[in-house]
C-alpha positions in Angstrom: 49.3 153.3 48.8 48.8 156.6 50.7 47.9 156.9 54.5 44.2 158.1 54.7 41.6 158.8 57.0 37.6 157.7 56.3 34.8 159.0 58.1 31.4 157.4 57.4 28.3 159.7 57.6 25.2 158.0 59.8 22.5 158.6 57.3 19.0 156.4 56.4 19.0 155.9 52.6 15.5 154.7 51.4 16.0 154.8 47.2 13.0 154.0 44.7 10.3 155.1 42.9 7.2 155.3 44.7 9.1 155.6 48.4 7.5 158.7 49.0 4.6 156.4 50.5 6.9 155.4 53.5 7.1 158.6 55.0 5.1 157.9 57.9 7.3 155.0 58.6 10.1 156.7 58.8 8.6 159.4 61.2 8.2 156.7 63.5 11.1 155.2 63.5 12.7 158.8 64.8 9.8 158.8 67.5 8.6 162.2 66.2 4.6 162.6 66.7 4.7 166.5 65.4 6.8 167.1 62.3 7.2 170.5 60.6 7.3 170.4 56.6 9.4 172.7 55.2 9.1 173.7 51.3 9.9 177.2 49.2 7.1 179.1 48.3 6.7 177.8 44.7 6.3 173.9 46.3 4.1 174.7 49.0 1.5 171.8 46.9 3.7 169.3 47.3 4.2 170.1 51.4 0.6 169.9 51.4 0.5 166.6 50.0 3.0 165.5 52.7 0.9 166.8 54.9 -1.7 164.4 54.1 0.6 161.6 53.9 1.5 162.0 57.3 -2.1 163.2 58.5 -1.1 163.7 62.9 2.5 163.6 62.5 2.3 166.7 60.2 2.5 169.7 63.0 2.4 172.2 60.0 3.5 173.3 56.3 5.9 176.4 56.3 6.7 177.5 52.5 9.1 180.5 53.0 12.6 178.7 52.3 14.7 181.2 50.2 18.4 180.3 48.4 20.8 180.8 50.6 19.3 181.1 53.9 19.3 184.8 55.1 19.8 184.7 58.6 16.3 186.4 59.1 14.5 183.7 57.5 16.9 181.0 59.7 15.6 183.0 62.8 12.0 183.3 61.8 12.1 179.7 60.8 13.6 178.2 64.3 11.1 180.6 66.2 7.9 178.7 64.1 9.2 175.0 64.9 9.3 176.6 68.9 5.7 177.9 68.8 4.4 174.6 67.1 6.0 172.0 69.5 7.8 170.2 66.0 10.1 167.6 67.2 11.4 166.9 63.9 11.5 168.5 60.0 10.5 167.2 56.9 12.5 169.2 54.0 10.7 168.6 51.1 12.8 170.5 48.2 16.4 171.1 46.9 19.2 172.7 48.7 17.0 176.0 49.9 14.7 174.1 51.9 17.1 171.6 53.5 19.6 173.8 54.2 16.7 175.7 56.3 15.9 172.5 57.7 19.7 172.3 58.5 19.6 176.1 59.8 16.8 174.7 62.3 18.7 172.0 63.4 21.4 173.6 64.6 19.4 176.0 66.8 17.3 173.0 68.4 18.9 170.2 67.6 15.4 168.7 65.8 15.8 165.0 63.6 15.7 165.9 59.8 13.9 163.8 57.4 15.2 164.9 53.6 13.0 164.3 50.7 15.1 165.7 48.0 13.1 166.5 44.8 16.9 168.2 42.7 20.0 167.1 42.6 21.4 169.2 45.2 23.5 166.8 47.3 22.9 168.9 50.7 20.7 166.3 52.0 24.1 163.9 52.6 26.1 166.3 54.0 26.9 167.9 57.5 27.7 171.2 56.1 25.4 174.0 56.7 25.3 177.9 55.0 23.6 181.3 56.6 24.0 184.1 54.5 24.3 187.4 56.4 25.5 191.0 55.3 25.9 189.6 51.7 28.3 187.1 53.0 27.7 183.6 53.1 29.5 181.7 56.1 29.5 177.9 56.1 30.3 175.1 58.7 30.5 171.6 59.5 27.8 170.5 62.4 26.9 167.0 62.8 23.6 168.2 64.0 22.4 169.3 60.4 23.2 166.1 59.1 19.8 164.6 58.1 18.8 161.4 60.1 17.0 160.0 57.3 16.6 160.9 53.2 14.4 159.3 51.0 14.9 159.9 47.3 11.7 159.4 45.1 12.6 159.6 41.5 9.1 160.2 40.7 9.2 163.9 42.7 11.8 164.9 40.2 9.8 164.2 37.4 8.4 167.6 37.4 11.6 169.4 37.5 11.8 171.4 34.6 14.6 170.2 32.5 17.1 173.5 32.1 16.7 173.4 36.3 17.3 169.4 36.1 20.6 170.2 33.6 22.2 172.3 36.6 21.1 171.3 39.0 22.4 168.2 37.9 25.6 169.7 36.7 25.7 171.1 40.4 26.2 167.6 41.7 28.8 166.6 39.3 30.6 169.9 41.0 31.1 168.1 44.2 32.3 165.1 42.6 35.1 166.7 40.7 36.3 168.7 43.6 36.2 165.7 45.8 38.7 164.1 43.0 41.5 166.6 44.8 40.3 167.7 47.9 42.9 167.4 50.8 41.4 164.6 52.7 41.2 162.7 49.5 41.0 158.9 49.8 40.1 155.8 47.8 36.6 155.2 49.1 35.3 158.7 48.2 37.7 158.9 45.0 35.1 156.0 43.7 32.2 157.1 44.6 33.1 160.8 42.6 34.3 158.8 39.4 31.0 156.7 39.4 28.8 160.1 40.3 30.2 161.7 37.4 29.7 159.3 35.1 26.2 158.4 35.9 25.5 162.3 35.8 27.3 162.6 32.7 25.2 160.0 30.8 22.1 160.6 32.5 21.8 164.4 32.7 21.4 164.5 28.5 18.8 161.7 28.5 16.6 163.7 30.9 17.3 166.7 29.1 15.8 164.9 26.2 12.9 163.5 27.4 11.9 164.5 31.1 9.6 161.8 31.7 12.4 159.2 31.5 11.7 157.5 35.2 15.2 155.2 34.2 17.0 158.7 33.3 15.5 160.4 36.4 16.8 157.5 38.7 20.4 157.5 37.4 20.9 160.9 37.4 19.2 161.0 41.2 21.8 157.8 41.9 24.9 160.2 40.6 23.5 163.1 42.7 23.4 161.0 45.7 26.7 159.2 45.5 28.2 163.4 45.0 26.6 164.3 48.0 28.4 161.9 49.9 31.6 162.8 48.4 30.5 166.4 49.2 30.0 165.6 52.8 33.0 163.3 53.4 35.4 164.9 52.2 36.6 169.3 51.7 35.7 171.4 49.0 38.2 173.8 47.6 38.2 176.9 44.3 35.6 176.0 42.9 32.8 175.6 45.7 34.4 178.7 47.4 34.0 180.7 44.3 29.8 180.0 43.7 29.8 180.8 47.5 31.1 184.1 47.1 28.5 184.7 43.9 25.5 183.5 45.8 25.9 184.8 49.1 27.8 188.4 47.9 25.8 188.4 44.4 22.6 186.5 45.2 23.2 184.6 41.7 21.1 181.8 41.3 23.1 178.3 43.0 22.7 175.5 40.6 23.3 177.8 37.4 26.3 179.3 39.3 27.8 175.9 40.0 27.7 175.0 36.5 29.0 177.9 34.8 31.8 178.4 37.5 33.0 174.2 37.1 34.4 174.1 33.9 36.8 177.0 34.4 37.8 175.8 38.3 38.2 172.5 36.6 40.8 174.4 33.8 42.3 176.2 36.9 43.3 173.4 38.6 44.1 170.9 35.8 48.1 170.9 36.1 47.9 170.9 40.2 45.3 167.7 39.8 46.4 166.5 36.5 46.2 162.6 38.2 42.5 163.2 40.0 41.2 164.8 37.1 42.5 162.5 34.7 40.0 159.8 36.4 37.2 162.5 35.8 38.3 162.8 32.1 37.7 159.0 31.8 34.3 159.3 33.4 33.3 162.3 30.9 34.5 160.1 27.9 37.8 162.1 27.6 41.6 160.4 28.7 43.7 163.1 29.8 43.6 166.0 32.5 43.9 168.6 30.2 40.4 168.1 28.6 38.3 168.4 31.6 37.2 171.8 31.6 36.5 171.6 27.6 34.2 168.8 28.2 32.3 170.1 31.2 32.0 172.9 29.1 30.8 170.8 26.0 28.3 168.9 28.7 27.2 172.4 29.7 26.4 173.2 25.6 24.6 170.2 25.0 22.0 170.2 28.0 20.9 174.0 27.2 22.8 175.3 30.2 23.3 179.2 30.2 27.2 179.3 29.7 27.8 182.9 30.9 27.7 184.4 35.1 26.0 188.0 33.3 23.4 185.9 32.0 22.3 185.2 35.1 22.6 188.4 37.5 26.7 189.2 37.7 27.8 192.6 36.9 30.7 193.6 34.9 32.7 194.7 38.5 31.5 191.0 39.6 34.8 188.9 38.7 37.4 191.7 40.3 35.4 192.1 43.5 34.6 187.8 43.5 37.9 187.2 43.2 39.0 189.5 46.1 36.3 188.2 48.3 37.4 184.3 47.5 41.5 185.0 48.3 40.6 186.8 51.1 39.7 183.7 53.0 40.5 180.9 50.5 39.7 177.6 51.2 42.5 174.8 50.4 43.3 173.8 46.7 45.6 171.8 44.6 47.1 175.1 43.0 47.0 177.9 45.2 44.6 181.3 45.3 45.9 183.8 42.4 43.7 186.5 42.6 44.8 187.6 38.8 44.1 184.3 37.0 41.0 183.6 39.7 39.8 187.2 38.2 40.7 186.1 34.5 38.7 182.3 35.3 35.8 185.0 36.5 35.8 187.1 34.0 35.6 184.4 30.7 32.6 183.2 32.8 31.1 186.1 33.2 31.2 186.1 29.0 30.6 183.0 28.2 33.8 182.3 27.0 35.4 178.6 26.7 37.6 177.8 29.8 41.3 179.0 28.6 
């Protein structure tokens, strides 16, 4: 067996239906007595119902998390949890609001309590993204890691089911590339087979009927174990590709993630041919080879828009994407072409089946 090197991550997991309830609990055990909610604009109801739940823990609601985290918004954000006294954050959303919750953290070093209602992964990772002059720069902090998550999968009951599809899809992302990242090792290469499956058979059963609390668990089970891969391990194309289209491109995260997978997937499948043989098995496939086709396939059959224009990339997108992305690549199985990383760009931009 290899040499390898594994670094567990010092995160509360509380995991059920109904857990929402022991919020307050788990305020205390930080030893926070003022604790800032933090929610997008479209879930500021839901931060008010925290609110209540916690009734004088809660210092405040702010509903202004945006994708991506603008540096503005990061700076605006830190400067409310000053003037309200918050020691700690509640961030009740998807990747948007923690990753403002994360953005805080590393400015004043406040606890983070994650209540994830998508199927980001953020909330079990250490990396953090601020998005300035079109560019979006990420790190590693320890401080941003979340002290505490509590996944509920009665919050994601509401998640419409195209959003639940990629953001789910999304997840499954970080799984794959964790398959072949560099500091690959058999702990994590586990937990990414058993996230993709439980994505894979999950995701089209929520599709299906949203309301299915079993379906909604599993897939929020698969999410989880991915964002552990995600924070325990690097990323490499494809994660530094959807990157470079949200934070150049502003394109939507989840739906980017899912388009770009099945292609970075194909990229890579002769430099990773043994890793993504094991996530060929855990899509229902046997070989390497297949893997992009049947994210791809996966993609069709939960409604997922298959092509980048559909959702905001313009025609000079792929050429000026790619350039960004070998610029400053980050480390991959087969190394950054900016021709065939143009090409993978450009069939995604269309719709086209990975090639």
């Amino acid at each position: 067996m290899n040499s390898f090197v594994y670094q567990s991550l010092p995160t509360r997991v509380v995991f059920g239906a109904g857990k929402l309830s022991t919020l307050a609990e788990e305020i205390d055990r930080l030893g926070a007595k003022r604790a800032l909610i933090l929610t997008t604009p479209e879930q500021r109801g839901l931060g008010e119902q925290v609110a209540q739940l916690l009734g004088d823990r809660a210092a405040d609601v702010y509903s202004r998390a945006v994708m991506h985290v603008p540096l503005e918004m990061a700076q605006a954000a830190r400067g409310e949890a000053s003037r309200l006294h918050a020691d700690c954050c509640v961030a009740v959303g998807g990747g948007s609001t923690i990753g403002l919750g994360k953005a805080i953290a590393m400015d004043s070093g406040l606890p983070i309590v994650a209540i994830p209602t998508t199927y980001a992964g953020s909330e079990m990772t250490p990396i953090y993204g601020i998005t300035e002059n079109r560019l979006k720069k990420t790190g590693r902090d320890p401080r941003v890691l979340p002290k505490t998550v509590i996944y509920d999968p009665e919050l994601t009951l509401s998640l419409p089911a195209q959003i639940s599809a990629c953001s789910g899809m999304n997840a499954m992302a970080h799984a794959v590339e964790a398959l072949y990242a560099e500091d690959a090792n058999p702990i994590i290469g586990f937990m990414a087979e058993e996230s993709i499956r439980s994505l894979a058979q999950a995701l089209p059963r929520v599709v299906n009927d949203p309301n299915d609390l079993e379906a909604r668990s599993q897939a929020l089970y698969g999410a989880w174990l991915a964002g552990i891969c995600l924070g325990s391990v690097g990323m490499a194309l494809h994660h530094k590709l959807c990157h470079t289209l949200g934070g150049t491109f502003n394109l939507p995260h989840a739906q980017a993630h899912a388009i770009v997978l099945p292609h970075a997937a194909n990229y890579n499948r002769e430099a990773a041919a043994g890793p993504l043989q094991r996530a060929a098995r855990a899509l229902g496939g046997s070989d390497a080879s297949e893997v992009g086709g049947l994210l791809y396939e996966l993609n069709q059959k939960l409604g997922i828009p298959l092509s980048l224009a559909e959702i905001g990339l313009p025609e000079t997108g792929p050429a000026e994407a790619a350039k960004i992305a070998c610029a400053s690549p980050y480390y991959n199985p087969r190394p950054f072409e900016q021709g065939p990383i143009e090409e993978l760009l450009r069939r995604a931009l269309n719709g086209s089946a990975p090639s």
